[in-house]
C-alpha positions as CSV (number, residue, x, y, z in Angstrom):
1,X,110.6,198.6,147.8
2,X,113.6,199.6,149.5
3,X,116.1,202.4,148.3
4,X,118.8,200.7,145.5
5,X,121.4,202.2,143.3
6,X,118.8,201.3,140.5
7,X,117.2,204.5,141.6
8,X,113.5,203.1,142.4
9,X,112.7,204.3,145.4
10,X,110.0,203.1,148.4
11,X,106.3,203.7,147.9
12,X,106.3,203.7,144.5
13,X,104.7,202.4,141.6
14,X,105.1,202.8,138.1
15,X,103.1,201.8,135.1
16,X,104.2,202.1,131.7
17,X,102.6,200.5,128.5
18,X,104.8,199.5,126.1
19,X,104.7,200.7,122.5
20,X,102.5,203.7,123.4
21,X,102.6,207.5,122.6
22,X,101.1,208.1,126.0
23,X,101.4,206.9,129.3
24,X,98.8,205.7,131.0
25,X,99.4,205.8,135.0
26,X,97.0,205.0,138.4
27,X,98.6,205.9,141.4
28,X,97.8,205.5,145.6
29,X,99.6,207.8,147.7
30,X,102.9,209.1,147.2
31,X,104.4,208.1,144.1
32,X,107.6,208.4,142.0
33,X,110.0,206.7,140.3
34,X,113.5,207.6,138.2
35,X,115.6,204.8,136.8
36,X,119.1,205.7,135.5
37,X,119.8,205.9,131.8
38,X,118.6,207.8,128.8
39,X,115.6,208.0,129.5
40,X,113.4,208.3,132.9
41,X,109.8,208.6,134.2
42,X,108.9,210.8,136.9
43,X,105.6,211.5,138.5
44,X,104.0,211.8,142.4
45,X,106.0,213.3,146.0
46,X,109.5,214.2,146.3
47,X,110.4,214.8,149.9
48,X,113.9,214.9,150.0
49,X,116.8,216.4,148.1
50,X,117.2,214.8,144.9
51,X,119.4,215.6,141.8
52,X,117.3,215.5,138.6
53,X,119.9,213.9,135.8
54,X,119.0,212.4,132.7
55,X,119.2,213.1,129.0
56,X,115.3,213.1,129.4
57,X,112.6,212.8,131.7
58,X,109.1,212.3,131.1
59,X,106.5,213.5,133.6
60,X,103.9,211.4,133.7
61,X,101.8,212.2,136.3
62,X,101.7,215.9,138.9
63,X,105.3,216.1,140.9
64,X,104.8,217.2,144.1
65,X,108.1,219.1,146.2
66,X,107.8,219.4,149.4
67,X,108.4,222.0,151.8
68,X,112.3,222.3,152.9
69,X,113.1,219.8,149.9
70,X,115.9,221.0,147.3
71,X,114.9,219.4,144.0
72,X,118.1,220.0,141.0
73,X,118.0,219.3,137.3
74,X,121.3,218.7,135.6
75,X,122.3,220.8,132.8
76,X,121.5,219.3,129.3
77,X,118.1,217.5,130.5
78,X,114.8,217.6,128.4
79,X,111.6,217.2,130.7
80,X,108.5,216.2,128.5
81,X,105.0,216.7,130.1
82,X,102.4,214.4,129.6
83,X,98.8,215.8,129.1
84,X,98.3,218.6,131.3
85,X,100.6,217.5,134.2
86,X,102.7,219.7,135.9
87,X,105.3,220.3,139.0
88,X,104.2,222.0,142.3
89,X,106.8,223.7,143.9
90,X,106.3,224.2,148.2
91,X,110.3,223.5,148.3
92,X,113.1,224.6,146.4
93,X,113.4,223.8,142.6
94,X,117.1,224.5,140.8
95,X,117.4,224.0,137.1
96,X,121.3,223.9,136.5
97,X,121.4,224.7,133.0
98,X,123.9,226.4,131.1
99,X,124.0,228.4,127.7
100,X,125.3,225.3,125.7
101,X,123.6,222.8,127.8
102,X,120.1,224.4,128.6
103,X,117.2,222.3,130.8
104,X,113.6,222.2,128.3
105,X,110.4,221.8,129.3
106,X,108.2,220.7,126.5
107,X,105.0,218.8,126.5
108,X,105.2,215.1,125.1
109,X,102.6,216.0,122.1
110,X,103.4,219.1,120.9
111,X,99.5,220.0,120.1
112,X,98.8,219.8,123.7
113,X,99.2,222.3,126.4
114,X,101.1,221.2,129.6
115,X,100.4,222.7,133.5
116,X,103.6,224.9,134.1
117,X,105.5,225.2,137.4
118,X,103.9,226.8,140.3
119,X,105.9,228.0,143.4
120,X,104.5,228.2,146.6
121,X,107.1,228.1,149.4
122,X,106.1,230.0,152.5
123,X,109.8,230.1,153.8
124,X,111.2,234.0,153.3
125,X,114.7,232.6,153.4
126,X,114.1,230.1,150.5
127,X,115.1,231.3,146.4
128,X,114.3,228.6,143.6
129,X,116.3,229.6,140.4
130,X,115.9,229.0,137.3
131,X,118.3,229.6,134.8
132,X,119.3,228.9,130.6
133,X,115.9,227.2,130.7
134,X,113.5,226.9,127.6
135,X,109.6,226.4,128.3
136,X,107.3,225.8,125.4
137,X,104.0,224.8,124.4
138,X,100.9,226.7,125.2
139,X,100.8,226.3,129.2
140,X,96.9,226.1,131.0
141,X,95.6,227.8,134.1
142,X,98.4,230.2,135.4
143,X,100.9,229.9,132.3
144,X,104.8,228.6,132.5
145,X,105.4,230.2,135.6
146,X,103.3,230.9,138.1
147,X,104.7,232.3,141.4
148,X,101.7,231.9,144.2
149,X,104.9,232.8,146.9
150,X,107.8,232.8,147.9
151,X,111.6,234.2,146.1
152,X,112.3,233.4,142.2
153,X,114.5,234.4,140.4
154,X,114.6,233.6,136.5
155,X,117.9,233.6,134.2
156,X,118.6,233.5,130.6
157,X,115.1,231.5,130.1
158,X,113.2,230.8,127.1
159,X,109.3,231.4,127.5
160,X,107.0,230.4,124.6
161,X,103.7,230.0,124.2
162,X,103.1,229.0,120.5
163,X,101.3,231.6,118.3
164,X,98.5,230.9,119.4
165,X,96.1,233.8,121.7
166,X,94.4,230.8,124.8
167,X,92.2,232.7,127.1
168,X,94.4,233.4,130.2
169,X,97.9,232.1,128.8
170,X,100.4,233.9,131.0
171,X,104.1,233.8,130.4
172,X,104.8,234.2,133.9
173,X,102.6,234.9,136.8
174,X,103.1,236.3,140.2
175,X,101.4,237.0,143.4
176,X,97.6,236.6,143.0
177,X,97.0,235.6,146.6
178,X,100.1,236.3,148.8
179,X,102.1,239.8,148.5
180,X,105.3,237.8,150.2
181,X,106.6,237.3,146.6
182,X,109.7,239.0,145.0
183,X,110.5,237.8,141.7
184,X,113.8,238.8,139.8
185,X,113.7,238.1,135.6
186,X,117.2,238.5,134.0
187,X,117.9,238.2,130.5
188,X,115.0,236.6,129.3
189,X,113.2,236.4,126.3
190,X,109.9,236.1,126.7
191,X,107.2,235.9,123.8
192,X,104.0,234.8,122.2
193,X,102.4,234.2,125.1
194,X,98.6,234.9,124.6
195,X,97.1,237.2,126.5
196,X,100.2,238.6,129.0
197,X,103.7,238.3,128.5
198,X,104.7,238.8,132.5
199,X,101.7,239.4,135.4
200,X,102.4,241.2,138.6
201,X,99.1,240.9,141.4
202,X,100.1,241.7,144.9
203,X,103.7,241.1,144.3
204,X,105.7,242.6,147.6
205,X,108.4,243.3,144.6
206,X,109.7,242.3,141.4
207,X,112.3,243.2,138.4
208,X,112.6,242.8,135.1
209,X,115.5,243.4,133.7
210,X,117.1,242.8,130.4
211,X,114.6,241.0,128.9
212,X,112.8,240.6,125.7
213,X,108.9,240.9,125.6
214,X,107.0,240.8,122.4
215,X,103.8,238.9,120.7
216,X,101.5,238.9,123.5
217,X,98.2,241.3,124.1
218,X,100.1,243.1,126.9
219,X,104.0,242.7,127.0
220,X,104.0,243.7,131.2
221,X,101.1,244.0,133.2
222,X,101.5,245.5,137.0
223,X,99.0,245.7,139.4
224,X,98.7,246.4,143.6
225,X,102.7,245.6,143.7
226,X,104.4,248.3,144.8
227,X,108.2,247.9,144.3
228,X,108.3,246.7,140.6
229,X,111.2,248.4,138.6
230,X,111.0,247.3,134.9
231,X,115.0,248.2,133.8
232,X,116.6,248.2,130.4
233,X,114.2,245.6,128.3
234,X,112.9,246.1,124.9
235,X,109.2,245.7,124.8
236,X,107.2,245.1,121.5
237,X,105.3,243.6,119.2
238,X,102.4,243.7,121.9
239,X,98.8,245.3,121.6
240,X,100.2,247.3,124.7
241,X,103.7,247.6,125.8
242,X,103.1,248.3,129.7
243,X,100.7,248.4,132.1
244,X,100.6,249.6,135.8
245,X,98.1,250.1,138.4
246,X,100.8,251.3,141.2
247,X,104.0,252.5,141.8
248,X,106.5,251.7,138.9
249,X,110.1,252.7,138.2
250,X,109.8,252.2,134.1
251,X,114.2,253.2,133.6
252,X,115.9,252.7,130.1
253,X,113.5,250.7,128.5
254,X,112.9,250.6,124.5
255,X,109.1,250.2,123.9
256,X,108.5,250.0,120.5
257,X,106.1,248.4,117.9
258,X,103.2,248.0,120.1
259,X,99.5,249.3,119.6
260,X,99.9,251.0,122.7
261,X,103.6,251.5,124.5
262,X,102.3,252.7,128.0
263,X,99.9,253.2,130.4
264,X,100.1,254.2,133.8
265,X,97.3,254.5,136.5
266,X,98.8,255.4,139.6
267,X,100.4,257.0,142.3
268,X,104.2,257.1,142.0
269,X,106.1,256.9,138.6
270,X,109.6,256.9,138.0
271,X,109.8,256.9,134.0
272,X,113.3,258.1,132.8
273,X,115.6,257.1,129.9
274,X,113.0,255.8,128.0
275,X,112.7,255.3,124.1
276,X,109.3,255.2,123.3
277,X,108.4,255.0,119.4
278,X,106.5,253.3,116.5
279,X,103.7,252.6,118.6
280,X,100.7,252.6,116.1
281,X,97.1,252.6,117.7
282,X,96.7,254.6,120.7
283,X,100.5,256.2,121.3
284,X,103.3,256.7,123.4
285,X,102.3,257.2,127.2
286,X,98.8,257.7,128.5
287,X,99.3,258.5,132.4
288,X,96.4,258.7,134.5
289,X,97.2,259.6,137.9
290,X,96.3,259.8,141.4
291,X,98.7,261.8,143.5
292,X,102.1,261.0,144.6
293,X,105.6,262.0,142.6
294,X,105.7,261.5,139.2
295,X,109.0,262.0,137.4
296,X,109.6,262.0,133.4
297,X,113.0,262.6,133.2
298,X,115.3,262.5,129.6
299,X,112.8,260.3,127.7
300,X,112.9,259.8,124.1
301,X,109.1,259.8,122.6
302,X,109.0,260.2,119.0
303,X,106.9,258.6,115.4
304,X,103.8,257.2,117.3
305,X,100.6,257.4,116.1
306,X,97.2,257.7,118.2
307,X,94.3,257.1,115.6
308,X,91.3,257.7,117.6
309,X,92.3,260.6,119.9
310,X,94.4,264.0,119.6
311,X,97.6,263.2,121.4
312,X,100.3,260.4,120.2
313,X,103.4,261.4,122.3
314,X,102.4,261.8,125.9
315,X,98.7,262.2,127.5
316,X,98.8,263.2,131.2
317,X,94.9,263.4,133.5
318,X,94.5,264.0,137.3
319,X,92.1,261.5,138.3
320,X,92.2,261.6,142.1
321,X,89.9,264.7,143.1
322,X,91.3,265.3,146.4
323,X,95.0,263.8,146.5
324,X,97.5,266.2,145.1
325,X,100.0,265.6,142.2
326,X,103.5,266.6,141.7
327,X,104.8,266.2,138.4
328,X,108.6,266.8,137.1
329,X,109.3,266.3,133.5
330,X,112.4,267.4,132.6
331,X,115.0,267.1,129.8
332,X,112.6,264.9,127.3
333,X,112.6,265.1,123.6
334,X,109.5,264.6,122.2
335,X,108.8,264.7,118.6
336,X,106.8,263.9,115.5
337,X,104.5,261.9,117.0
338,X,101.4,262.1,115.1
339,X,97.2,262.2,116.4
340,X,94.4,261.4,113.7
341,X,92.1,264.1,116.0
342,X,94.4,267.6,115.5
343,X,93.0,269.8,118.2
344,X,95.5,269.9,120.6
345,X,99.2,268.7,122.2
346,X,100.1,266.2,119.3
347,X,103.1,265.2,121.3
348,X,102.3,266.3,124.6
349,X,99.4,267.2,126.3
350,X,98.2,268.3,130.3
351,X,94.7,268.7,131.3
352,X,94.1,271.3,133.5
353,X,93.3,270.6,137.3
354,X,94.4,272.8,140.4
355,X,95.8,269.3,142.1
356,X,98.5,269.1,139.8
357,X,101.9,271.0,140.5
358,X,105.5,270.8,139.3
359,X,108.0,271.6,136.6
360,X,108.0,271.3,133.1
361,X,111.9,272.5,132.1
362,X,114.5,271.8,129.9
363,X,112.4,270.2,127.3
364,X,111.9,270.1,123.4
365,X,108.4,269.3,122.3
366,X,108.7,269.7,118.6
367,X,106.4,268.6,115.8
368,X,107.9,269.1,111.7
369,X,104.6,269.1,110.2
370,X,101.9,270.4,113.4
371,X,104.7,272.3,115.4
372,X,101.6,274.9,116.1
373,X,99.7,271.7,117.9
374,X,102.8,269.9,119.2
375,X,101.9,271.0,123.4
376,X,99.0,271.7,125.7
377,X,100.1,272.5,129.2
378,X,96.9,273.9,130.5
379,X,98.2,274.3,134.2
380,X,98.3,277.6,136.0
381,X,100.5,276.6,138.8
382,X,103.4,274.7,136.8
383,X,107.0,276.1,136.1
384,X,107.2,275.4,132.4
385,X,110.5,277.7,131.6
386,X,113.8,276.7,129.9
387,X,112.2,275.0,127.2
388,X,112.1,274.5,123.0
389,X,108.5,274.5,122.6
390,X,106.2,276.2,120.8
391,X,103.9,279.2,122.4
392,X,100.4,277.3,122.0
393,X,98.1,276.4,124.5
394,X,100.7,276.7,127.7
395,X,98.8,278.7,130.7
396,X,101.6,280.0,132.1
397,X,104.4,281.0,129.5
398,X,107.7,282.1,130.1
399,X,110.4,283.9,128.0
400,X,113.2,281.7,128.9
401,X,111.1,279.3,126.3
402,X,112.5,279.3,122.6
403,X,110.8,277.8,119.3
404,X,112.3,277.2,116.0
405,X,114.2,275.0,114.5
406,X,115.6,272.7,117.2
407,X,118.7,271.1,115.2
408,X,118.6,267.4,115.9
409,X,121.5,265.7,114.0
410,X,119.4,263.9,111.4
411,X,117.7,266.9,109.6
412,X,116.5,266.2,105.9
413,X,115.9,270.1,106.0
414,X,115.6,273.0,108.0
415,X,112.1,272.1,109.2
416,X,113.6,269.0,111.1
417,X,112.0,266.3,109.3
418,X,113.0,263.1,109.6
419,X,114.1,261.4,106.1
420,X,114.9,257.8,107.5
421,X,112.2,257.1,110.7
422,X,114.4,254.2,111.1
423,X,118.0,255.5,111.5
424,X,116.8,258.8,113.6
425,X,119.2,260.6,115.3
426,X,118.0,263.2,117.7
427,X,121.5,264.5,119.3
428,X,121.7,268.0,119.3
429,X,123.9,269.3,116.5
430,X,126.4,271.9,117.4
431,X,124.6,274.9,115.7
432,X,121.5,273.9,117.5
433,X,120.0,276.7,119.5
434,X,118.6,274.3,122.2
435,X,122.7,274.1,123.3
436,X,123.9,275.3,126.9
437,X,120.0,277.1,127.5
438,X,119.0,274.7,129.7
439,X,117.7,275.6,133.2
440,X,120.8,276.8,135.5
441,X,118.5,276.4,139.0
442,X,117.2,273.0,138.9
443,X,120.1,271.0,138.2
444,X,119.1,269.3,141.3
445,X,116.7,267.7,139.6
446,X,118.7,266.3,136.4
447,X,120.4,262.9,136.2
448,X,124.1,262.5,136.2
449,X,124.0,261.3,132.7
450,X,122.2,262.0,129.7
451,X,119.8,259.7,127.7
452,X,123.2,258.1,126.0
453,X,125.2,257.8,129.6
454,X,127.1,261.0,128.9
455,X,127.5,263.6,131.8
456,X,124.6,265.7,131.8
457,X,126.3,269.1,133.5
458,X,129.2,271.2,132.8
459,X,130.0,274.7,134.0
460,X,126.3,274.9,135.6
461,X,125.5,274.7,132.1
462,X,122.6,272.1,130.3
463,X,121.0,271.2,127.1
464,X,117.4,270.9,126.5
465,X,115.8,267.3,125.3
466,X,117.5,264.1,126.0
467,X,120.8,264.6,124.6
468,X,123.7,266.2,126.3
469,X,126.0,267.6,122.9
470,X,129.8,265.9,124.0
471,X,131.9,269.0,122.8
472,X,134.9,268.2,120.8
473,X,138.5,269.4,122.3
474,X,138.6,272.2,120.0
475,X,135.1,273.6,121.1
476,X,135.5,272.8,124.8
477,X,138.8,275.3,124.0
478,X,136.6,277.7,122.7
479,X,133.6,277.3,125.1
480,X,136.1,278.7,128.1
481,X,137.9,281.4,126.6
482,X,135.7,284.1,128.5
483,X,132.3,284.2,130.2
484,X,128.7,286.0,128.0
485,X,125.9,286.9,130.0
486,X,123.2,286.6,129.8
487,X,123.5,283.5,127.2
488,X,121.0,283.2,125.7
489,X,120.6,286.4,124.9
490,X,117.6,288.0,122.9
491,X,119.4,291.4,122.7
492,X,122.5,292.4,124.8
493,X,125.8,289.9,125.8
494,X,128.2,291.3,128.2
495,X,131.8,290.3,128.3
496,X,132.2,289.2,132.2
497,X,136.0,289.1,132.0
498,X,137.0,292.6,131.4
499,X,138.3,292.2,128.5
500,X,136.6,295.3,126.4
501,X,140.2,296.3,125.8
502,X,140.3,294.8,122.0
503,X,141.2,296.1,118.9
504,X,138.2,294.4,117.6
505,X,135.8,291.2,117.7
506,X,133.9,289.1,115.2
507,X,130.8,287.4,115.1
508,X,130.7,284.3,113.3
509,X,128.1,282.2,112.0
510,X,128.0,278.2,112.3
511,X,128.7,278.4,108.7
512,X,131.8,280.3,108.9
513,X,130.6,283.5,107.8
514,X,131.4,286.4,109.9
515,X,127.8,288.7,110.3
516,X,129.3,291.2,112.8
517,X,132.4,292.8,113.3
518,X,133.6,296.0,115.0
519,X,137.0,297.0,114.4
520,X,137.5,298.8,117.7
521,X,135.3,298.6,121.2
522,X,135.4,299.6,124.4
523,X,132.5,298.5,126.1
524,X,131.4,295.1,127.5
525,X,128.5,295.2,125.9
526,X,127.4,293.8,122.6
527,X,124.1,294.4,120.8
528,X,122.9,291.1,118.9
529,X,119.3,291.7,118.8
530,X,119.4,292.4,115.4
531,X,121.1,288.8,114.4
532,X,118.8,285.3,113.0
533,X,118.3,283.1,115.8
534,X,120.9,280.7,116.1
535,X,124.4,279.5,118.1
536,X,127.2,282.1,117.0
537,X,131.3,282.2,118.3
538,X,132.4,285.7,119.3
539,X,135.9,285.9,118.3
540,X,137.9,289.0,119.8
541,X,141.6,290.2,119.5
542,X,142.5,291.3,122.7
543,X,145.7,293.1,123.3
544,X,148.8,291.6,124.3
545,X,146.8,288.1,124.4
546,X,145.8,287.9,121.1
547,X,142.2,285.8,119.8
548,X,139.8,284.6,122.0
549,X,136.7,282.9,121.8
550,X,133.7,281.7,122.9
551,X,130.1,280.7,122.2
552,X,126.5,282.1,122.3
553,X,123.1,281.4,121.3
554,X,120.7,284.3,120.4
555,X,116.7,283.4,120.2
């Protein structure tokens, strides 16, 4: 044959039987057709650029791209597999689709599995995309996607595997063999996909970002790829949320609903911005690790449930025996997470081993019904200071540490139970005494923002847990009348302005009511030992200026 308008092209042959629900093709040597029209058939080689257009196309037999061949499929185009055919990628493959016209991939029989796409293009310069692109139906061997190497990058794509759990379904697959990978997955949703929802092997690096990931037995599954960064995706509905071998930067994610949300076995951990909650079977966070960085910075871990061991928040282990350990967590809330075995750190919990240094600041680790239970920090060489936590089972205390009530916004009472699990809110409310006590040394080591993007520093002054309380106008007024100190205070406040000469001050409650007064002073000191802990505003009349305010927390 010779090349024709008609679109049947040389060295090809085509068999279709008429009348069929399958085709039934023999082929020698390279091989493939596509006639214009409706409908087309597509099977064999493809070695040069070709523009895939049709309103469908039905593979009938393994396609074939070759290396430095650009293969395109128009927007709008449905691609039915026969049997367990499927398309090897060593070129470039483009699926044009948009969000009103997407390209499908579905197997022709709906009750069988099809061979998904596998890229391996050697070229580093070469990026097949993928984009508003549905693939269903139960997909053998390596799953929808498998990415042996080479650049991909998925968009606004559909992966779904059917309900049912196949031994080794994948949703997407990369590395295995070659670390010159890097796979980017934007704004997918990606679920019920058997046995892993995304798999990273060897992957030189990869991120996922925006994405949906539910109903498989692990949602994301990392191993021996060292520059994954998992950014922004809910994560649920999975036996475990997350799971990493190596280095991992785990920012802004909601994992939630799994048996499991996260485990980590590794060397370097960024995990910061996190919710974590409503993870049933084994908890939160369970971090094994080997030396290196690791960095837990404004997380939100709260309501999971460990059934078999005694902590449900987060679970920290040295393994290595000989590589050191440094280990920041700072400005988490963790809360009311709840461990069938109570015998120690509920919500949080360190073992003890002399490889592990670091600081544990700004914190609240706060449990309503075990609050006695809710920590075990059994380091000797760790800062843990500047933090709402009770005093149980911490090696090294310190007195810049306060317990009580920590006043998150959604209170049912005043032992900070939650009423609605569902509708939580754990801002800091303004008569909360974790307000403004925050470590003033280490604000090199907060974020810019808070958990909810607000800015997490003002006047060298920070709140504990993941929220950052956004003063109103009329208490930003008040807050900068005149300088306490110290503040906190557990007994004496000193006025830093000079302003002793008052006919009088006032301390007042949250509630309104005044609980101190003095009608005349003259020194800059002020005893408020003998005051409830709490947040209080001193108010004092100061001649020729008139009242003045400002805030304080006593503990």
């Amino acid at each position: 044959f010779s090349n024709s308008a008609s679109g049947i092209y040389s060295d090809s042959i085509l068999f279709v039987v008429q009348g069929k629900d399958t085709v039934s093709v023999k082929t020698t040597g390279i091989c493939y057709s596509l006639t214009p029209g409706p409908l087309s058939f597509l099977m064999g080689t493809i070695d040069s650029d070709t523009l895939l257009c049709a309103d469908t196309i039905i593979v009938v037999g393994t396609i074939t791209i070759e290396p430095n061949t650009v293969v395109e499929i128009c927007a709008g185009t449905k691609v039915l597999i026969a049997d367990e055919f499927g398309i090897f990628v060593e070129g470039v493959l483009k699926t044009l689709g948009t969000e009103i016209d997407r390209v499908r991939f579905i197997p022709m029989l709906l009750s069988r599995r099809w061979g998904g796409i596998q890229f391996n293009n050697i070229s580093s310069t070469d990026t097949s995309i993928i984009e508003y692109s549905d693939f269903t139906g139960g997909m053998i061997n390596n799953g929808a996607i498998f990415l042996k190497s080479g650049n991909l990058s998925l968009f606004n794509c559909n992966i779904h595997n059917y309900d049912q759990v196949y031994t080794g379904l994948t949703g997407i697959k990369a590395g295995q063999y070659n670390t010159s990978t890097t796979l980017g997955i934007l704004k997918c949703n990606i679920e019920c996909n058997g046995v892993l929802g995304v798999s990273l092997y060897k992957v030189n690096k990869a991120l996922i970002e925006n994405c949906d990931i539910h109903g498989a037995l692990t949602g994301i599954k990392n191993q021996l790829s060292y520059k994954t960064e998992i950014v922004n995706n809910s994560i649920y509905d999975n036996s475990l949320g997350v799971y990493s071998e190596d280095s991992l930067i785990l920012v802004k994610n909601k994992i939630f609903g799994n048996g499991t949300g996260f485990i980590f076995k590794g060397v370097q951990l960024k995990m910061a911005a996190n919710s974590l909650f409503c993870n049933t079977l084994y908890g939160g966070a369970k971090l094994s690790i080997y030396g290196g960085d690791i960095l837990l910075n404004q997380n939100l871990i709260f309501n999971n449930t460990n059934k078999y061991e005694n902590t449900a928040g987060v679970f920290i282990e040295q393994k290595s025996q000989s590589v050191a350990s440094s280990l920041f967590c700072i400005n988490n809330t963790i809360s009311n997470n709840n461990a069938m075995s109570l015998t120690e750190g509920i919500d949080f919990n360190v073992l003890n081993n002399p490889l592990i240094s670091g600081k544990f600041i700004n914190n609240i680790i706060f449990n309503a019904e075990f609050p006695l239970l809710s920590a075990n920090i059994g380091l000797s060489n760790f800062d843990v200071s500047y933090n709402f936590i009770h005093q149980n089972n911490i090696q090294t205390w310190n007195s810049t540490n306060i317990y009580g009530n920590p006043g998150f916004i959604n209170e049912s009472d005043s032992t900070g139970v939650i009423s609605i699990p569902d509708s939580v809110d754990w801002k800091l409310s303004l008569n909360s005494i974790c307000v403004n006590v925050g470590s003033p040394f280490d604000t090199s080591l907060l974020e810019d923002l808070d958990f909810a993007g607000s800015p997490r520093v003002s006047d060298l002054k920070v709140d504990l847990g993941a929220y950052e309380l956004q003063m109103t106008s009329i208490d930003s007024n008040v807050k900068g009348d005149f300088i306490l100190f110290p503040n906190p205070s557990s007994g004496y406040i000193e006025i830093q302005d000079g302003l002793n000469n008052s006919n009088g001050y006032r301390i007042i409650s949250m509630a309104g009511q005044v609980v101190k007064s003095e009608s005349y002073f003259n020194t800059p000191r002020i005893f408020v030992g003998d005051l409830e802990r709490g947040c209080y505003f001193l108010e004092m009349n100061i001649d020729g200026i008139g009242l003045k305010y400002t805030r304080f927390i006593k503990f």
